[in-house]
C-alpha positions in Angstrom: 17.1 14.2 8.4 17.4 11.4 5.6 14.9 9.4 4.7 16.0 6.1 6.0 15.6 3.1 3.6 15.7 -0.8 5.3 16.9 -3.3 2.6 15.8 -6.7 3.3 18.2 -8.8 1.3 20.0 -12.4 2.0 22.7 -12.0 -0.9 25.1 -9.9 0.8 27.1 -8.2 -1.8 23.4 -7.2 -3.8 22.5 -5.6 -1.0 25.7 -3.7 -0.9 25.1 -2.3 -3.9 22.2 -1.1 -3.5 22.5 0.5 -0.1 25.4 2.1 -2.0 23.5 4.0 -4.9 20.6 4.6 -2.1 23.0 6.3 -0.2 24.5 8.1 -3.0 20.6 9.2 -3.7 20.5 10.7 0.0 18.7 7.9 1.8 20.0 6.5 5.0 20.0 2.7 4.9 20.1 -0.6 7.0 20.6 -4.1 5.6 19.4 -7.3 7.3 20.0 -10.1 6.2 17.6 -12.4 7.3 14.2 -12.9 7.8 13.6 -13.6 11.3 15.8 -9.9 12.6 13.4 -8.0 10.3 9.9 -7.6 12.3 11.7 -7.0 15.5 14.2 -4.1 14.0 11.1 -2.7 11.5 9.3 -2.5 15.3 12.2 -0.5 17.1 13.2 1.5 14.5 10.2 2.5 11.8 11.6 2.7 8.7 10.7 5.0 6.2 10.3 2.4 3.4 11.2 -1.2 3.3 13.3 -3.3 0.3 11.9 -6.7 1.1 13.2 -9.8 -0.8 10.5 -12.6 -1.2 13.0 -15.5 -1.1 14.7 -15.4 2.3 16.6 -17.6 5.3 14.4 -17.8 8.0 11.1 -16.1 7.1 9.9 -15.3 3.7 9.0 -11.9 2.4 5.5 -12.7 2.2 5.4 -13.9 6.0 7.3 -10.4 7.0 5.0 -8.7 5.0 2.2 -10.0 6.4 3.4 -9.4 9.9 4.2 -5.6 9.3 1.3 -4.9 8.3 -0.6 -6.3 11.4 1.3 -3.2 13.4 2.3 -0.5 10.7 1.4 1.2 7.0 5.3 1.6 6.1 5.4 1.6 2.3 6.6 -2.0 0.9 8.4 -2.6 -2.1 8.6 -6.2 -2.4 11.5 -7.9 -4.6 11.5 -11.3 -6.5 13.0 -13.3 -8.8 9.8 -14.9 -9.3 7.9 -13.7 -12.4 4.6 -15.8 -11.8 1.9 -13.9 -11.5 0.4 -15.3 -8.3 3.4 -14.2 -6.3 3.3 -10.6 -7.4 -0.4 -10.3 -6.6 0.1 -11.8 -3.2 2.4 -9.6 -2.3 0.6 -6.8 -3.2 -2.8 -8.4 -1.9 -0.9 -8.2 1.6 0.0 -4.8 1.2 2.4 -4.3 -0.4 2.9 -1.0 -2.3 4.8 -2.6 -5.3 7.2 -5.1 -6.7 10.4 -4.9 -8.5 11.7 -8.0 -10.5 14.8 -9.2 -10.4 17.8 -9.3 -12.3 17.1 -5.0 -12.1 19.1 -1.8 -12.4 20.3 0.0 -9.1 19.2 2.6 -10.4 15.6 1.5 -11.3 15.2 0.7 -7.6 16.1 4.2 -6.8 13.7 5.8 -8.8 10.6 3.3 -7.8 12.0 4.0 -3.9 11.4 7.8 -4.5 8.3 7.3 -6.6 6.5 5.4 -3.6 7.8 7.7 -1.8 6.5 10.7 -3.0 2.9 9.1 -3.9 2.7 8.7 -0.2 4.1 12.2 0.8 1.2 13.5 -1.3 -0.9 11.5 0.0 -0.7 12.1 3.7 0.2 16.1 2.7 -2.6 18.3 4.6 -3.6 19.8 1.3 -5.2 16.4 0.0 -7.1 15.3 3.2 -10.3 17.1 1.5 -12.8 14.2 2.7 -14.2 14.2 6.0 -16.2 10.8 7.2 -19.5 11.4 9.6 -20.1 8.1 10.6 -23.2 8.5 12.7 -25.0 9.9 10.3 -23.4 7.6 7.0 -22.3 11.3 5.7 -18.6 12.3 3.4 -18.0 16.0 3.9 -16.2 18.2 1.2 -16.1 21.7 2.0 -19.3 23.0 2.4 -20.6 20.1 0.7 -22.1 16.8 1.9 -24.0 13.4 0.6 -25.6 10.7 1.9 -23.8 7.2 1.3 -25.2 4.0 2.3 -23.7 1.7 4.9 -21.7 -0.2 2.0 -20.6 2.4 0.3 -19.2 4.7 3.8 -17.4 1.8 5.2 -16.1 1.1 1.5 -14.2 4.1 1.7 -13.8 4.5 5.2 -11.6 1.4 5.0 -10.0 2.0 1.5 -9.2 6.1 2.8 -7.9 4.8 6.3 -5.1 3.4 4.6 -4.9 5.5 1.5 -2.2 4.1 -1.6 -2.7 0.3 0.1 -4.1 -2.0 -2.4 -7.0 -3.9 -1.2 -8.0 -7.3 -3.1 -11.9 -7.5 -3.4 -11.5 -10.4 -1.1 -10.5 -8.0 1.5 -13.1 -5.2 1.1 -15.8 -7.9 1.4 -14.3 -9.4 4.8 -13.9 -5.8 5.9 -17.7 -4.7 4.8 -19.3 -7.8 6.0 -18.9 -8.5 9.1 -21.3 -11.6 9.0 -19.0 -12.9 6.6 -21.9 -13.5 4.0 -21.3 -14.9 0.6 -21.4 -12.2 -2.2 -19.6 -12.2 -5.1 -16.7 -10.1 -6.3 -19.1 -8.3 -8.8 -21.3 -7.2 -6.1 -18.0 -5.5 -4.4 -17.0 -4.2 -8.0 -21.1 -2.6 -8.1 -20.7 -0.8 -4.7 -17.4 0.8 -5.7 -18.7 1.7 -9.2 -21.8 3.9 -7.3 -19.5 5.1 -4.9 -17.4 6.7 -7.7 -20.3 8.5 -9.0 -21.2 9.5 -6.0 -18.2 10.9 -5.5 -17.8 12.8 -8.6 -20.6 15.2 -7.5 -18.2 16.4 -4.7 -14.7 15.9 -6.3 -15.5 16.9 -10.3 -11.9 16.4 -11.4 -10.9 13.8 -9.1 -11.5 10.1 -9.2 -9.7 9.0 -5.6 -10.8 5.6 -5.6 -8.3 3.7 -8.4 -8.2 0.3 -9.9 -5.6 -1.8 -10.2 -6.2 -4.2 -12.8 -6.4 -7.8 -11.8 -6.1 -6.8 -8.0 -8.3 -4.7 -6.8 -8.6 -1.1 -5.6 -6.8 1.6 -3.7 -7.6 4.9 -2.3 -5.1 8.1 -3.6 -6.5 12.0 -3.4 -3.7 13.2 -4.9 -5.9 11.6 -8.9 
């Protein structure tokens, strides 16, 4: 069965053309054309990866984004013809998987559709689920192998594995680490994740799962 691609586009005859060389790349694909039909259909139908313009009638990308992600991890490719930086870094801080720039090639879309993709067929494969998470007793399992993580470092990576290849701002590991919503600063997020990494390393050698994304923030992918 074909991977089915949903293009979220208000300029009809661009998102003709791309449905066109999508199809021609073996995806399935639905267009909608505005942004009040997309939640509703995303809900019924689940597509396999979204196309989602940022400037659209109705509701904006960001606002469909945002809304998605309250009910589903369905990889997001957002789409803009804005180049400033704080729209391409709030998109991806509400998880989004990446951003394309308009004017762009067909064909360049094609290629970043099957690239997100295939990052998160490896990452859900069975063969890369290698950590297990022991909550009760604050423990990561590898193997035959386990260590002991404190409560900020296990519910680091609980939350960054749980939805592994989203990127997470450092905004939104602190409100998902502290509860009490306490005042700490970004460094003291970036100092957590930098022992967790060498913690890590002790159970994965060649592997260094937890990524970041310069300017962002950090994301979780076993398949590094």
């Amino acid at each position: 069965m074909n991977e089915t691609i949903l293009v979220v586009e208000d300029e009809a005859k661009l998102a003709r053309l791309l449905a066109s060389y999508l199809e021609q790349g073996g995806f399935a694909v639905h267009q909608i054309h505005n942004g009040l039909d997309a939640t509703p259909w995303i809900r019924q139908h689940q597509p396999d990866l979204i196309l989602l313009d940022l400037m659209l009638p109705g509701a904006d990308g960001l606002d469909i984004c945002r809304q998605v992600r309250s009910f589903s991890n369905v990889p997001i490719i957002m789409v803009t013809a804005r180049v400033e930086e704080i729209d391409r870094l709030l998109g991806l801080e509400l998880g989004a998987d990446d951003y394309i720039c308009k004017p762009y090639s067909p064909r360049e879309v094609v290629a970043r559709v099957r690239a997100v993709l295939r990052r998160v067929n490896q990452v859900t494969a069975p063969e890369h689920t290698q950590l297990q998470l022991h909550e009760d007793q604050l423990l990561v399992v590898v193997g035959n192998q386990s260590l002991e993580l404190t409560a900020v470092e296990f519910h680091l990576l609980q939350t960054l594995s749980q939805s592994a290849g989203r990127i997470y701002s450092r905004d939104q590991l602190m409100d998902h680490i502290y509860a009490d919503r306490r005042i700490v600063s970004e460094r003291t997020i970036d100092s957590h994740i930098k022992k967790l990494r060498r913690k890590l390393t002790i159970l994965l050698p060649e592997k260094d799962v937890i990524q970041s994304v310069y300017g962002v923030g950090y994301k979780y992918d076993p398949s590094c």
